[in-house]
C-alpha positions as a Python dict, from the first residue, in 0.01 Angstrom:
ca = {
    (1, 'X'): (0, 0, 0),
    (2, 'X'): (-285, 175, 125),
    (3, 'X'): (-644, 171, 19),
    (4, 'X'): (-800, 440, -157),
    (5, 'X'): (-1185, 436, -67),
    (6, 'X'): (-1394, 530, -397),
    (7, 'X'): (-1694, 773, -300),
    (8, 'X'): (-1895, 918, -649),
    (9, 'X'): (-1949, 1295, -602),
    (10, 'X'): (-2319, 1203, -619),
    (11, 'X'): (-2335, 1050, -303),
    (12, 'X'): (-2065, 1314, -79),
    (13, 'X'): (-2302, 1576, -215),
    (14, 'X'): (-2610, 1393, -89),
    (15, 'X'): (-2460, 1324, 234),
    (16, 'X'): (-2323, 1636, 352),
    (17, 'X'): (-2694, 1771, 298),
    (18, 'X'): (-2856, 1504, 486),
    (19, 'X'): (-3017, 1362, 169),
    (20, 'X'): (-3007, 986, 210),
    (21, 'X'): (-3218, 879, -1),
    (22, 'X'): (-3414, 1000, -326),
    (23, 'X'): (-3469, 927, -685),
    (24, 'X'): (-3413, 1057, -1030),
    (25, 'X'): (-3444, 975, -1396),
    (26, 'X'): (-3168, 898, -1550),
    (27, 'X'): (-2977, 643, -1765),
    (28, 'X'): (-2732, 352, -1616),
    (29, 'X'): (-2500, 169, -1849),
    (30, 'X'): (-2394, -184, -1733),
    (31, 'X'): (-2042, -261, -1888),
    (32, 'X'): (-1940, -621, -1839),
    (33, 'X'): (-1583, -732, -2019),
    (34, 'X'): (-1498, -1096, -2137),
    (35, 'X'): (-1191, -1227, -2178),
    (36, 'X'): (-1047, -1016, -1844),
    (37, 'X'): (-1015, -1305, -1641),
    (38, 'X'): (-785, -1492, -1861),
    (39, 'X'): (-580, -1211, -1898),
    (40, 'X'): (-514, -1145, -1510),
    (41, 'X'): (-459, -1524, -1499),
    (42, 'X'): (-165, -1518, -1710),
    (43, 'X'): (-27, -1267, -1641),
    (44, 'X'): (-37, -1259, -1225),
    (45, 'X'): (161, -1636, -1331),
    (46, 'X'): (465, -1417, -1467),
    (47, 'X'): (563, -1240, -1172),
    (48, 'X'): (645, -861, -1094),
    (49, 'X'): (719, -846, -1496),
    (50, 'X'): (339, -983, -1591),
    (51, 'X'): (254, -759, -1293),
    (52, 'X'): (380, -475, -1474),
    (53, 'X'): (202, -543, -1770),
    (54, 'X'): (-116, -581, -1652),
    (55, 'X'): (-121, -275, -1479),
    (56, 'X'): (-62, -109, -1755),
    (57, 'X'): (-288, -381, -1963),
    (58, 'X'): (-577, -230, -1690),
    (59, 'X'): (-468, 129, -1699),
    (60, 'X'): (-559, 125, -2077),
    (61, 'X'): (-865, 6, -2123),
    (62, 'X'): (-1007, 152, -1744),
    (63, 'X'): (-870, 474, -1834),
    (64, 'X'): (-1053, 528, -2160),
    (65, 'X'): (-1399, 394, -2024),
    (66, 'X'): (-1401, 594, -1706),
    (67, 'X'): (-1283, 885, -1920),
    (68, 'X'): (-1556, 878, -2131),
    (69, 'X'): (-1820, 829, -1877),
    (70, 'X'): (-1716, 1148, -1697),
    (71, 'X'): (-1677, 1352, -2035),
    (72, 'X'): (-2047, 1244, -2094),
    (73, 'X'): (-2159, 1362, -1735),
    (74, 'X'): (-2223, 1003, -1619),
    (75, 'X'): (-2007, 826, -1338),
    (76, 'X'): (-1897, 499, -1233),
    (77, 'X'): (-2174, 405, -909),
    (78, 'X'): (-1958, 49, -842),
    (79, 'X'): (-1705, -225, -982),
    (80, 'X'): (-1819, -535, -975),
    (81, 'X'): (-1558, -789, -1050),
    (82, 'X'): (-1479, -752, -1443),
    (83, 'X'): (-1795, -510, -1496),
    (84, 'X'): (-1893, -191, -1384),
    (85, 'X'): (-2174, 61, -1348),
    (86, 'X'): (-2209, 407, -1469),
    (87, 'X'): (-2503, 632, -1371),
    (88, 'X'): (-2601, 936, -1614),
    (89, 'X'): (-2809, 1125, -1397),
    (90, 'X'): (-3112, 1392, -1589),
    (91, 'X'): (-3400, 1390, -1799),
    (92, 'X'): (-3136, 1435, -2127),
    (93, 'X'): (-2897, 1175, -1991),
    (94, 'X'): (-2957, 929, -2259),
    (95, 'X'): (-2753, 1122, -2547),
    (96, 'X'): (-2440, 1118, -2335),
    (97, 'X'): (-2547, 698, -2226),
    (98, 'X'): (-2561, 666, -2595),
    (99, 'X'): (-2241, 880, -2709),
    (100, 'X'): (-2035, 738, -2444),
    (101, 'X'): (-2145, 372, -2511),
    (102, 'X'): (-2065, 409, -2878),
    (103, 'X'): (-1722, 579, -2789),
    (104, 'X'): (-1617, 259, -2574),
    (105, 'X'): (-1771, -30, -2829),
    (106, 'X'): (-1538, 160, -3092),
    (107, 'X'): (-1269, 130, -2851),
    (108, 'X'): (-1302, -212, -2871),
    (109, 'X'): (-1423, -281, -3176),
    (110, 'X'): (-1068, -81, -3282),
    (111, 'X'): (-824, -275, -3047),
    (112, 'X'): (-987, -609, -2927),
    (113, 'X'): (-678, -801, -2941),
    (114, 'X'): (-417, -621, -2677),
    (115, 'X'): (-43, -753, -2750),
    (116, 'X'): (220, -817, -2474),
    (117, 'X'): (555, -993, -2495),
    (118, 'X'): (370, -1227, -2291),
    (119, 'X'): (70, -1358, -2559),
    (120, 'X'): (-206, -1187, -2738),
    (121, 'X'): (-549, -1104, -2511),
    (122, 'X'): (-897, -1079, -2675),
    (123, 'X'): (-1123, -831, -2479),
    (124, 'X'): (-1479, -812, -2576),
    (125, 'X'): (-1744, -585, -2387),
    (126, 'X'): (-2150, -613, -2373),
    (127, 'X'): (-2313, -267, -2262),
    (128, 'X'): (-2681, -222, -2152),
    (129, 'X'): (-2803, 97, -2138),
    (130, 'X'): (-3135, 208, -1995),
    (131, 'X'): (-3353, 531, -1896),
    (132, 'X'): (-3600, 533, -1628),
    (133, 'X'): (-3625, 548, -1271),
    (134, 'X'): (-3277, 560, -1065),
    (135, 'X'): (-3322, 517, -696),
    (136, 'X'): (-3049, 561, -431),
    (137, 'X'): (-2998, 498, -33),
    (138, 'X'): (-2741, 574, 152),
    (139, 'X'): (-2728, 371, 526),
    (140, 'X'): (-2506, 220, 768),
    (141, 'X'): (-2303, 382, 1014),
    (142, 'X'): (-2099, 696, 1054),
    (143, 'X'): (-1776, 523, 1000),
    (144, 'X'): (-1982, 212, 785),
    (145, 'X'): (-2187, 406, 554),
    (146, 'X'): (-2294, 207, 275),
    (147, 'X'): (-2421, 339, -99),
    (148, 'X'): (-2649, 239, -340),
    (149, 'X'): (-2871, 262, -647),
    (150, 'X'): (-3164, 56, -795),
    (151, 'X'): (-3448, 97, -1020),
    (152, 'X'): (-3581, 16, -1318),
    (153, 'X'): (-3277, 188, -1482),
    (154, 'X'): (-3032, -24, -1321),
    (155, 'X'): (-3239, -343, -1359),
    (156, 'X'): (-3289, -302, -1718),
    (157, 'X'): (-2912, -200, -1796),
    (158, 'X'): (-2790, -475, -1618),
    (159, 'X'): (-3070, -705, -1808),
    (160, 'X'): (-3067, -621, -2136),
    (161, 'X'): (-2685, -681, -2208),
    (162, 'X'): (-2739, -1051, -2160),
    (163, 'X'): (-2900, -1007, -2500),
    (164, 'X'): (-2673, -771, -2705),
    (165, 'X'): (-2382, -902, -2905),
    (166, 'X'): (-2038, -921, -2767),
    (167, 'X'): (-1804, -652, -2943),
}
């Protein structure tokens, strides 16, 4: 199975115009899910038919966050483990932060418990959102480049979910 390597437009854009680094306002939304590691647990432990599952188990719920973060003009900057970050870059990002945000809590809030032949899974997700400052670098080598963003945005997103209330 090969690779596929996972490049935001953002950051092609800013390459092939020799724009490696910069800032922006904007808004960055810090999804982290609970309950995902349990899942993949179980289900690697039954095989090529759990396998199945949770593929389709991740299609589901992956499919209808990243969804909504592109319908809302935001996109996903990195994975990290069983959380994610989205960027919304603009001055009037923070409607679309907000309406997307609300869009995936109801997701959950709707269909927390996911049912397989194999056992009922409780997802829950904590979002942070925040506007400010979104900074971004791009380095490395030709074949090694390497992408990233910071700021107070991304601080703050990834900050203030540790105090919001697990849907």
């Amino acid at each position: 199975m090969k690779t596929k390597i996972f490049i935001p437009d953002f950051f092609s854009e800013k390459y092939s115009i020799g724009e490696y680094s910069g800032n922006f306002l904007g808004c960055a939304m810090f999804l982290d899910l609970s309950g995902f590691t349990s899942v993949t647990d179980k289900l690697m432990r039954e095989d090529k038919e759990g396998i199945e599952v949770l593929g389709n188990f991740l299609s589901q719920i992956f499919e209808n966050i990243i969804s909504n973060i592109h319908q809302r003009g935001g996109f996903i900057s990195s994975f990290e483990g069983d959380a994610l970050l989205a960027i919304f870059p603009g001055e009037e990002s923070f409607r679309g932060a907000l309406s997307c945000s609300e869009e995936i809590n109801g997701f959950f809030s709707d269909k927390s418990v996911f049912k397989t032949k194999f056992g009922n899974f409780y997802i829950s997700i904590k979002t942070g959102i925040s506007y400010g400052g979104i900074d971004y670098l791009i380095t490395g080598k030709k074949q090694r480049m390497v992408y990233t963003f910071s700021g107070d945005a991304v601080k703050k997103s990834i900050k203030c979910r540790k105090y919001l209330p697990v849907l």
